[in-house]
N, C-alpha and C positions, 0 to 999 in steps of 0.2 A: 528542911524540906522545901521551905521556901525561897531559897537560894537557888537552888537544882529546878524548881519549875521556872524560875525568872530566867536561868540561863539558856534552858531550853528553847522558853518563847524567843528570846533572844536571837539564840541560833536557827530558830526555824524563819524568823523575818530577816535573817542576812539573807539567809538561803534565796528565799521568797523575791525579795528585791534584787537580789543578783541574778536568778534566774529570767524574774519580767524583764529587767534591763538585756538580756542577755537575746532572751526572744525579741526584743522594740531591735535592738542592735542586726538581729538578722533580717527582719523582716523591712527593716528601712533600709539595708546594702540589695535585699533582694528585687525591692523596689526599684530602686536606681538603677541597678542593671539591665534590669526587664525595661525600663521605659527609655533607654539612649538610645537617640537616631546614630545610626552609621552611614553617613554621605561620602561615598568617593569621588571626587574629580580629578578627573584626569584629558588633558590637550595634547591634540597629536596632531601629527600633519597626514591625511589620506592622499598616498597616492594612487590614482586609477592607473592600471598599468593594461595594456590590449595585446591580446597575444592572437596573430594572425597566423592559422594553419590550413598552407593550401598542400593539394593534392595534386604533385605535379611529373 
C-alpha cells in the first residue's frame, strides 16, 4: 500500500512541475511578444511633381 501512495505522490509532482514549467514557459513567450518594438525605416526619394490646368 505503501508503494501505490509513493507512486502516486510521485506522479502528482511530475505533473505539478511539468505543468508550473509549462505556465513560466507561456507566460515568459507571451511576455516577449507583447513587449517587441516594431520600427520600420524606410528612404525614398519625394518627387514634387505640379500639374498646371488652364482653361483655355
Amino acid at each position: 500500500m505503501y508503494r501505490l501512495r509513493h507512486r502516486n505522490r510521485n506522479k502528482q509532482r511530475k505533473i505539478l512541475v511539468i505543468s508550473i514549467c509549462s505556465i513560466l514557459l507561456f507566460m515568459t513567450a507571451g511576455y516577449a511578444a507583447m513587449n517587441t518594438n516594431l520600427e520600420i525605416n524606410a528612404k525614398g526619394n519625394v518627387v514634387k511633381k505640379i500639374l498646371v490646368v488652364s482653361n483655355c
